[in-house]
C-alpha positions in Angstrom: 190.3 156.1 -36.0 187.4 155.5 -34.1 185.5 158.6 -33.2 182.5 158.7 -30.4 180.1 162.0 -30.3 179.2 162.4 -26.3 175.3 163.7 -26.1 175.1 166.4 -23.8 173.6 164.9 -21.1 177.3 162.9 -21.6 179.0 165.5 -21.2 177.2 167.2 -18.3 178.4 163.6 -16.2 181.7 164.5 -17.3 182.0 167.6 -16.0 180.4 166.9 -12.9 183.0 164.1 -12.5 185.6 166.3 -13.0 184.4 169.3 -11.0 184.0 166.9 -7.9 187.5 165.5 -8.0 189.5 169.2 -9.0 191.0 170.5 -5.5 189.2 174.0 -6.0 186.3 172.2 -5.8 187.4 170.7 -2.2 188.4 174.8 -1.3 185.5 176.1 -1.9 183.8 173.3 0.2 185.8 174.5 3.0 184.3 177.7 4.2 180.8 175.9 4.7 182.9 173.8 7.5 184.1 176.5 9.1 180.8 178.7 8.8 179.4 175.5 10.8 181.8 175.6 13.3 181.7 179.1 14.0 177.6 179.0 14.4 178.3 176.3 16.7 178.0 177.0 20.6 181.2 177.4 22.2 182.0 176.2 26.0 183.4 179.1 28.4 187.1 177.9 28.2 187.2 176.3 31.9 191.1 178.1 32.3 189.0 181.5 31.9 189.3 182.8 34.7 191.7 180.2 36.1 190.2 180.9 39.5 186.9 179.6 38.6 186.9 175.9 36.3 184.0 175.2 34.2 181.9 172.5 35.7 183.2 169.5 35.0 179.2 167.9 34.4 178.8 170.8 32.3 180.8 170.6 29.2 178.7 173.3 27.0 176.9 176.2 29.1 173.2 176.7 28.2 174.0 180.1 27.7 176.9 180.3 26.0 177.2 181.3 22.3 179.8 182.6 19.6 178.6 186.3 20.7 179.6 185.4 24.3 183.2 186.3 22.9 182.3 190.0 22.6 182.6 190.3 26.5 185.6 188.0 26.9 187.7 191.1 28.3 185.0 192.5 30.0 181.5 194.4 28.8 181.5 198.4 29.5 183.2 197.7 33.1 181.8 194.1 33.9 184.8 192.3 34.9 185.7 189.2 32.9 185.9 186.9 36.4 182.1 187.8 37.2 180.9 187.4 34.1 182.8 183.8 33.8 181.1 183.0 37.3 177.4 184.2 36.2 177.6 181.8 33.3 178.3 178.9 34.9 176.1 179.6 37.6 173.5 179.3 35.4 175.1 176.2 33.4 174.8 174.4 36.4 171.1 175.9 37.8 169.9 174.4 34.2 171.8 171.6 34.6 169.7 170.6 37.5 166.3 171.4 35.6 166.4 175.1 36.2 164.7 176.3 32.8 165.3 179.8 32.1 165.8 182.5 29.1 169.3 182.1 26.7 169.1 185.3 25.0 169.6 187.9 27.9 171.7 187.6 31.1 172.3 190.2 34.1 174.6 190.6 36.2 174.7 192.9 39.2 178.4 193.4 40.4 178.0 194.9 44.8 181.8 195.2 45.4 181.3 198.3 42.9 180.1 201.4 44.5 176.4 202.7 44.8 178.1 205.7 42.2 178.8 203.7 39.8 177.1 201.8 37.5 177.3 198.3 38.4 173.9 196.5 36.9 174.8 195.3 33.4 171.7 193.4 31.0 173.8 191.5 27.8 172.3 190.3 24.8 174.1 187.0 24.9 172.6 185.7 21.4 174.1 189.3 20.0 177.2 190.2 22.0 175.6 193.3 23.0 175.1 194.9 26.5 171.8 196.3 26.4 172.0 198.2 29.4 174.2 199.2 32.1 172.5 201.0 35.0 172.9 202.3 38.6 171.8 200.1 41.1 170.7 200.4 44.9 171.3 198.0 47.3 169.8 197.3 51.0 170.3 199.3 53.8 171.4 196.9 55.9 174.3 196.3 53.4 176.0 199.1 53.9 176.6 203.1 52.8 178.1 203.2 49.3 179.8 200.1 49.4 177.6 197.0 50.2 179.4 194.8 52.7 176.8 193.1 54.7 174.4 190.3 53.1 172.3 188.4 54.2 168.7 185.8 53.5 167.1 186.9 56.8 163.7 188.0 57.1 163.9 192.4 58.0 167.6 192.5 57.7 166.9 195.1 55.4 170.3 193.5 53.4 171.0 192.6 49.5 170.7 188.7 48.9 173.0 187.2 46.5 173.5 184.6 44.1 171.5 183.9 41.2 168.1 184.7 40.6 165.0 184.1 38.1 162.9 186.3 37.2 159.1 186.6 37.2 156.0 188.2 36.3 155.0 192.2 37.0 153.1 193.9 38.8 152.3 197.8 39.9 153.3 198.0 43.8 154.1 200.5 46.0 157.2 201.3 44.1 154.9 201.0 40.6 156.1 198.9 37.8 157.9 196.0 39.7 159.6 192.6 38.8 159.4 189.4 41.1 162.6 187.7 41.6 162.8 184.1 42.5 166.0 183.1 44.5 167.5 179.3 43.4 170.2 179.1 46.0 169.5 177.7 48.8 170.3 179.7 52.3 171.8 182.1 50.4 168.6 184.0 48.2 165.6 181.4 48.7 163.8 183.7 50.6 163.4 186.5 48.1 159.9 186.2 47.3 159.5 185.5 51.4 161.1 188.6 52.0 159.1 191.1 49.0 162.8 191.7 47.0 161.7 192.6 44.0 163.3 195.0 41.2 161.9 198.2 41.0 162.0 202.1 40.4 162.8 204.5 43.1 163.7 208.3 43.0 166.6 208.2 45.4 168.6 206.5 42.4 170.0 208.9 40.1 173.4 210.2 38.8 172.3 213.6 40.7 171.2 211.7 44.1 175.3 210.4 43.7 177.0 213.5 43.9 174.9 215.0 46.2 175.1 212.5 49.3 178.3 210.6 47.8 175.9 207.7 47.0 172.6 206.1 45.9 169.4 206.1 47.7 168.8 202.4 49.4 166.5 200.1 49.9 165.2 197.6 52.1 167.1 194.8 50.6 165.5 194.9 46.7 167.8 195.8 43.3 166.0 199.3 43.1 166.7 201.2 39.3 166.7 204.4 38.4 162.6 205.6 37.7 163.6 206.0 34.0 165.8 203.0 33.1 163.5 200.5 35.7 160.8 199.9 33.0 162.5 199.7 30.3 165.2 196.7 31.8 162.3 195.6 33.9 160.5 194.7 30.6 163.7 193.2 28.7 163.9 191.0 31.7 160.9 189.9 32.9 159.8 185.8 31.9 162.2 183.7 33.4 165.7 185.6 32.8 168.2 185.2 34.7 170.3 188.0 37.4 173.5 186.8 39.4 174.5 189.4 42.1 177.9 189.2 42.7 180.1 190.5 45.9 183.8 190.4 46.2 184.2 187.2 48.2 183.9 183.3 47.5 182.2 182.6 50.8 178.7 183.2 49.9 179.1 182.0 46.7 180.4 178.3 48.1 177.1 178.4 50.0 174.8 178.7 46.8 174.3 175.1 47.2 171.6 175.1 44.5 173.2 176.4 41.2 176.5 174.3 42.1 174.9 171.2 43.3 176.0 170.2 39.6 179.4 171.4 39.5 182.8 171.2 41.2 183.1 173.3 44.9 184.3 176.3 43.6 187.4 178.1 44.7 187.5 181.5 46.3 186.0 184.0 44.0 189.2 186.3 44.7 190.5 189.0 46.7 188.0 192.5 47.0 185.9 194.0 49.3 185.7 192.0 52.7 182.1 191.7 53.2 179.8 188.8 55.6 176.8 186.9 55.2 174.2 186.6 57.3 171.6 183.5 57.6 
């Protein structure tokens, strides 16, 4: 009988060969596909909520990551809907050339109360909510429930829409945070009209049960004195902050971030509120 000694080196292609065609070899390959697929961004599903579609231009929204499924039934009171509407806002800003921050997102929801907190920062690289504030609005919007908005000059009223952020400053009101509106007849004149995000004393848990709601201001998203530096400064750079209100109206007109997108349908019932300008 013929007999052949394999070298090693032989042997080591043997083995290889054998290694690459056995079917735990094809298992354990496996887990690296999914590990990719799971690192890779995910789209907001566009039947989530099924009152708002994902832009149909916009297949992927810049923001929108894996950790973005932490807040899928809502982040510390944010409600699912807004947050679905704040992201594709700013899908469809960036999908026009707005450039802006992916790692941090807020969301201000005014068909809350004044008493409640209704300002929420999220991590969206880490599915985390950072913070989650009281907020005051103008006081031309209303008493603890803002129902009056508006873009005018001295109306003294919340703006809404989405928003960039800017650089600081120390005002009147100290450490303060420029705000930049991007839709058009809706929250252009912002930085016209001074609204900037800032600290103010008449917004505090105590100021809430004493008068039955916050402090207000002359149309700017004031903070707490102790919180407003600290989300002033996670902000700040070209974030962005989408103020919300329970109607579709004023968020039909944000011509600017939905330029890109599909005319959306009524946000949903809430709060009746009107917009001026």
């Amino acid at each position: 009988m013929f007999q052949r000694t394999l070298t090693p080196a032989a042997l080591l292609v043997l083995l290889f060969s054998f290694v690459a065609a056995s079917p735990r070899a094809q298992v354990t390959a496996a887990p690296e596909a999914v590990a990719a697929a799971v690192a890779a961004p995910m789209a907001v599903p566009a039947t989530a909520p099924a009152a708002l579609p994902a832009p149909a231009s916009v297949a992927t929204p810049a923001v929108a990551t894996p950790a973005t499924l932490a807040f899928a039934k809502g982040a510390d009171g944010l409600s699912p809907k807004v947050l679905a509407m704040a992201l594709d806002a700013v899908a469809c800003a960036k999908a026009r050339g707005v450039s802006g921050r992916n790692d941090v997102l807020t969301v201000i929801d005014y068909s809350l109360p004044s008493t409640q907190p209704r300002l929420w920062v999220l991590d969206l690289a880490k599915g985390e909510v950072l913070f989650h504030e009281l907020v005051a609005h103008g006081r031309g919007s209303g008493d603890n429930y803002a129902t009056r908005f508006s873009n005018d000059m001295n109306s003294h009223q919340t703006s809404l829409g989405l928003f960039l952020t800017g650089g600081t400053y120390q005002g009147g009101n100290g450490y303060s945070l420029k705000l930049k509106g991007l839709d058009k007849g809706v929250n252009d004149f912002a930085e016209e009209r001074a609204i900037v995000m800032h600290g103010a004393w008449y917004v505090s848990a105590e100021q809430a049960r004493s008068q039955g709601r916050l402090g207000r201001s002359w149309g700017c998203p004031a903070l707490s004195e102790a919180s407003a530096p600290k989300v002033i400064t996670a902000i700040k750079g070209g974030s962005f902050v989408f103020s919300y209100a329970g109607t579709g109206d004023w968020y039909q007109k944000a011509s600017s971030s939905l330029k890109a997108c599909p005319a959306a349908p009524n946000a949903g019932a809430g709060t009746t509120v009107s917009v001026a300008g």
